[in-house]
C-alpha positions in Angstrom: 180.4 221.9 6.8 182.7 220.8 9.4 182.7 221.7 13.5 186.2 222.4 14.5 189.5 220.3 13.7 189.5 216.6 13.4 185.4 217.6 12.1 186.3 215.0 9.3 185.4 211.9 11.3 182.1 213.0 13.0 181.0 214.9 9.6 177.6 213.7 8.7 178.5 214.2 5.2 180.6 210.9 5.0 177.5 208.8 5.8 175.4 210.0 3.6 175.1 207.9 -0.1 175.2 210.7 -2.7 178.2 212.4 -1.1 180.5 209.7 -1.9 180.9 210.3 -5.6 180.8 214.1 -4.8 184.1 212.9 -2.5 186.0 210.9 -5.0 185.4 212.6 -8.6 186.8 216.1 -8.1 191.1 216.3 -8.2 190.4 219.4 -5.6 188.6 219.9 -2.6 188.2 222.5 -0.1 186.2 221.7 3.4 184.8 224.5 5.4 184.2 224.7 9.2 180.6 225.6 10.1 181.6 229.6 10.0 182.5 229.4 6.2 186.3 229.2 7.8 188.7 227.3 5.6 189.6 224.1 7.2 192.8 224.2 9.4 193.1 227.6 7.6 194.4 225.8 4.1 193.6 227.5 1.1 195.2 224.8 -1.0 194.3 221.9 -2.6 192.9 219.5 0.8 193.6 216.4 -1.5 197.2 217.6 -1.7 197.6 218.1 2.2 198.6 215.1 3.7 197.0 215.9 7.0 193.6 215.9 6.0 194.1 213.1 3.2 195.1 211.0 6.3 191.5 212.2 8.5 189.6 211.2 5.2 191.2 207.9 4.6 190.1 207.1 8.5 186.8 209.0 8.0 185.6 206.8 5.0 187.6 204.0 4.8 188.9 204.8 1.4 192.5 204.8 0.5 194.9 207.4 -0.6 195.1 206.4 -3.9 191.7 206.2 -4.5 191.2 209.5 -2.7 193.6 211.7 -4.9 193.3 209.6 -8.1 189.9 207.9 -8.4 188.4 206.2 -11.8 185.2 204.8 -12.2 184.6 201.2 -13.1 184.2 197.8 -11.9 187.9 196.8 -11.0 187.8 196.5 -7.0 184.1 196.2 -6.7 184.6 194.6 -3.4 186.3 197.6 -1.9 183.3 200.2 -3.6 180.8 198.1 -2.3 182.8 198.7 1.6 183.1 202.5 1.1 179.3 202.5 0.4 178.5 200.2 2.8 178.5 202.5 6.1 176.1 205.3 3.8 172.4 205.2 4.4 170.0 207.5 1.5 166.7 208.9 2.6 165.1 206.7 -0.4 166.2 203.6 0.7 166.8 202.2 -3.3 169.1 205.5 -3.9 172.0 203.2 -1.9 172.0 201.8 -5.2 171.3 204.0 -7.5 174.1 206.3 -6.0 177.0 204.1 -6.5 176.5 204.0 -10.7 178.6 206.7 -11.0 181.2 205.2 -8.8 181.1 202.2 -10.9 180.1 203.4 -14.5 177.4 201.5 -14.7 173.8 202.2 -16.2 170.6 200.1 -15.1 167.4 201.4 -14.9 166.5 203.7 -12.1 162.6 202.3 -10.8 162.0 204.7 -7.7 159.1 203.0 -5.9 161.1 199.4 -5.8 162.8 197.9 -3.1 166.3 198.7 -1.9 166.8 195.1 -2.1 165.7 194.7 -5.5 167.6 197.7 -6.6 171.0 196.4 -4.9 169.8 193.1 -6.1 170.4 194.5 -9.8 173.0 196.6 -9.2 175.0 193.8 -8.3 173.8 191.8 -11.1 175.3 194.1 -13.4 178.9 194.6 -11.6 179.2 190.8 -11.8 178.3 190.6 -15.2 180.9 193.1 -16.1 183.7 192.5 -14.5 183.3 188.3 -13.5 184.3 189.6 -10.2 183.5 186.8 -7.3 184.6 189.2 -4.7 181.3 190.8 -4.3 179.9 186.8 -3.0 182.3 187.7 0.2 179.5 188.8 2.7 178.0 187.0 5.8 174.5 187.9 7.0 170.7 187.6 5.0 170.2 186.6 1.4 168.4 189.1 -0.8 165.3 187.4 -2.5 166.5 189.1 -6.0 168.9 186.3 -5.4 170.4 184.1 -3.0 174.0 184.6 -3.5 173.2 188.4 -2.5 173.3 190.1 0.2 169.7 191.7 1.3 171.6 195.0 2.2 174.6 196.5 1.7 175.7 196.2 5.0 177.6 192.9 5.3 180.2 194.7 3.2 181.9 196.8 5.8 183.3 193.5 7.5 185.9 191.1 5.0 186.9 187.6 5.8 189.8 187.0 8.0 191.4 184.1 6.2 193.8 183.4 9.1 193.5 179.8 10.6 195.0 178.5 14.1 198.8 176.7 13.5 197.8 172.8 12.1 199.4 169.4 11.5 199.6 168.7 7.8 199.9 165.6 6.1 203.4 166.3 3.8 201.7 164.8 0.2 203.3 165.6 -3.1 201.0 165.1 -6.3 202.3 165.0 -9.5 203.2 167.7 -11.7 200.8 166.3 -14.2 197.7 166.2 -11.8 198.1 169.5 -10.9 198.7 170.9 -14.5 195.3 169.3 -15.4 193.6 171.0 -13.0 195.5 174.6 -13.8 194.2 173.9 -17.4 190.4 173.2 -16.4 190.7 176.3 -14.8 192.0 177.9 -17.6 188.9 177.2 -19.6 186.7 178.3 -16.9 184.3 181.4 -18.2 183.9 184.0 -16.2 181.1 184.9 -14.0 178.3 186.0 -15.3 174.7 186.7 -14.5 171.5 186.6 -16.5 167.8 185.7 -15.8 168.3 185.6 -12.4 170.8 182.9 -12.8 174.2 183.4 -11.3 176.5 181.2 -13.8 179.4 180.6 -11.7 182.8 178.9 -12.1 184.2 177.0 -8.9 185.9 174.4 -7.3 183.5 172.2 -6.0 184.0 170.1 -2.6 180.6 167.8 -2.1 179.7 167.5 1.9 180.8 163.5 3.2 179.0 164.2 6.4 177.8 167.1 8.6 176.4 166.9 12.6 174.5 169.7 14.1 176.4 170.5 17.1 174.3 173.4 18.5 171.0 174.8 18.3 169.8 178.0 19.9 166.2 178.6 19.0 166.2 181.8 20.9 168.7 183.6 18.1 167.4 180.8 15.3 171.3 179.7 14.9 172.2 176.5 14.2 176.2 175.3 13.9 177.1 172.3 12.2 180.8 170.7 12.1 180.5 169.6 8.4 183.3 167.8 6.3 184.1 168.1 2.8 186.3 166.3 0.2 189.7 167.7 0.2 188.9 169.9 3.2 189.8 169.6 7.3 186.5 170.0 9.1 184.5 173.4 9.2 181.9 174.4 12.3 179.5 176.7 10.7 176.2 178.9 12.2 173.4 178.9 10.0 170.3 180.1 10.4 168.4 177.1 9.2 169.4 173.3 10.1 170.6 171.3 7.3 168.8 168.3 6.0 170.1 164.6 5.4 169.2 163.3 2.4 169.0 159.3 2.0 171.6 158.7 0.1 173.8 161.4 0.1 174.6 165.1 1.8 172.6 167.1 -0.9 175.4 170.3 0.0 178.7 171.2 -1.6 181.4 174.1 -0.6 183.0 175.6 -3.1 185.5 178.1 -4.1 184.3 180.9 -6.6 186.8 181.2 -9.4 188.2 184.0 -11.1 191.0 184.3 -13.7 193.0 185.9 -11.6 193.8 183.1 -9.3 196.0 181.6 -12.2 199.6 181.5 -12.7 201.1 181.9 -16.1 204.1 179.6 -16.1 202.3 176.3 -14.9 202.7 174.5 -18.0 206.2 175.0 -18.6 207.7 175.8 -15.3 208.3 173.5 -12.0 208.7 175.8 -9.2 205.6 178.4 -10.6 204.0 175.0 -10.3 204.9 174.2 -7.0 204.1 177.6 -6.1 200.6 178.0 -7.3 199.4 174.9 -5.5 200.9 175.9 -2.5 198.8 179.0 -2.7 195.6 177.1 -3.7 196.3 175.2 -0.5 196.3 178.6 1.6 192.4 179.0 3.5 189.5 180.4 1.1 186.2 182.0 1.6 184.1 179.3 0.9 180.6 179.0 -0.1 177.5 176.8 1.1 175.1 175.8 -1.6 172.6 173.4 -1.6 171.7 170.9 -4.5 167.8 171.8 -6.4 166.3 169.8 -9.2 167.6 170.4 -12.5 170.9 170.6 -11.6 170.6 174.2 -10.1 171.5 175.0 -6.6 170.6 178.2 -3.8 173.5 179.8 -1.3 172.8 178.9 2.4 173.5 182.2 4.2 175.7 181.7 7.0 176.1 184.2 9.9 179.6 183.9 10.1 182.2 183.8 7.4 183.2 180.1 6.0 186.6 179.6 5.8 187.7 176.4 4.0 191.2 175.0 4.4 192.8 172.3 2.3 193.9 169.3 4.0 197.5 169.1 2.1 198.0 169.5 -1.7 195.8 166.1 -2.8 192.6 168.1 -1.2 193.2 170.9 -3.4 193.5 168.2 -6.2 190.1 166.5 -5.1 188.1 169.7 -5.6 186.1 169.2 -8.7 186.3 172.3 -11.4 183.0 173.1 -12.5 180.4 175.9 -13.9 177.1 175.8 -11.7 173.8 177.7 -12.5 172.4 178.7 -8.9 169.6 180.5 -8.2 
């Protein structure tokens, strides 16, 4: 029930959870002012009037196509998660359970656990799905279901702006070869996956060389470290918790989730697809901090700020190490 015209982007009913599957499944709508009036007096279809498609996209955040032509599944999962992530439930776990339509999934609904534990799952299952690493692009407070979670859905209105200040580049030219090798490891990659609380994930590993803590302010618990990383120019992060120097070596890596989709087709048999994909693997990433555990798993450090990684030229891109790590 909406106030008056332009009632679309105060309306309660976009930030409520189970409206948002009661927004994108039906072809037609028809919104009504607060006096059972028709909304700027249209009897038609409102997802066919371009006026109010417009005051919807900027009410939810959703986009046109999705608005007019939405199918459930796990494709996008990133963008779900964002349309969701501005909702709030009166049963806290229902933020969860309110997006399975959305995404055509089916877990177990426990009411009486934690929202934490239900997104926790909920996420679990998405990844396992669809292999999708977009859903590890959040800043903000691990969920205990898992470290590589966030502990509410919130972090997921905000994505990472992967736009770096202007550089100088070292010019370096691998070989064709080198960078074929590389395009097949990642060929052979699995996919994500998830499974007794285990996130199996494939990467592109950069191991710390060295990292100084360059700030501490003890009375918002952040610490910011300048760390450097094989491959990589130097990062400043803010953490909430100050890294530790191991004896021998910096027991941290960054690395850069992997999915299928970052591939190109004609490596193996064409030059300038070649060229071109490594010039995009040396374009900045959204990187991830984990720390090394015994037996050879490792746990996200949560940063309060998005890491973005940059290559130093084409040979950092090269140094990254393809790998599948179990973290917890």
């Amino acid at each position: 029930m909406l106030s008056d015209i332009g009632g679309l982007i105060s309306s309660v009913w976009f930030k409520r959870g189970w409206t948002l599957q009661e927004l994108l499944a039906p072809r037609t709508m028809l919104f009504f002012t607060q006096d059972w009036s028709l909304y700027r007096d249209n009897s038609s279809n409102h997802k066919g009037d371009s006026a109010i498609l417009g005051e919807l996209e900027q009410a939810t955040g959703i986009t046109l196509r999705h608005l007019t032509d939405f199918h459930p599944g796990v494709d996008d999962a990133r963008s779900r998660l964002q349309w969701a992530s501005t909702r709030c439930t009166t049963r806290p776990e229902d933020i969860a359970y309110s997006l399975l339509g959305v995404f055509n999934l089916h877990i177990p609904v426990l009411y009486g656990e934690s929202a934490e534990n239900a997104l926790g799952r909920l996420l679990a299952e998405v990844i396992s799905k669809s292999g999708d690493t977009s859903i590890l692009d959040w800043v903000g407070q691990s969920s205990e279901f898992h470290s590589c979670f966030p502990a509410t859905i919130t972090p997921y209105q905000s994505l990472p702006d992967l736009t770096t200040p202007p550089s100088t580049r070292t010019i370096c030219t691998p070989s064709l070869q080198s960078v074929r090798e590389m395009h097949q490891e990642l060929s052979d990659l699995p996919l994500a996956k998830f499974a007794n609380f285990r996130l199996i994930l494939p990467c592109i590993v950069h191991r710390l060389e060295a990292m100084t803590l360059t700030q501490a302010d003890t009375s918002t618990v952040t610490h910011v470290h300048q760390i450097q990383a094989v491959g990589l120019a130097p990062i400043d992060i803010a953490l909430s918790e100050r890294l530790e120097n191991a004896a021998k070596r910096v027991p941290y890596i960054l690395i850069r989730p992997w999915h299928p989709n970052l591939l190109h087709p004609a490596v193996d048999t064409d030059d300038a697809s070649t060229h071109q994909w490594l010039t995009r693997l040396e374009q900045p990433f959204s990187a991830l901090l984990l720390k090394e555990l015994p037996h050879k798993e490792y746990r996200r450090v949560a940063s309060s700020c998005h890491i973005i990684a940059r290559p130093r030229d084409s040979a950092g891109v090269l140094k990254g190490k393809v790998n599948t790590l179990t973290i917890v």
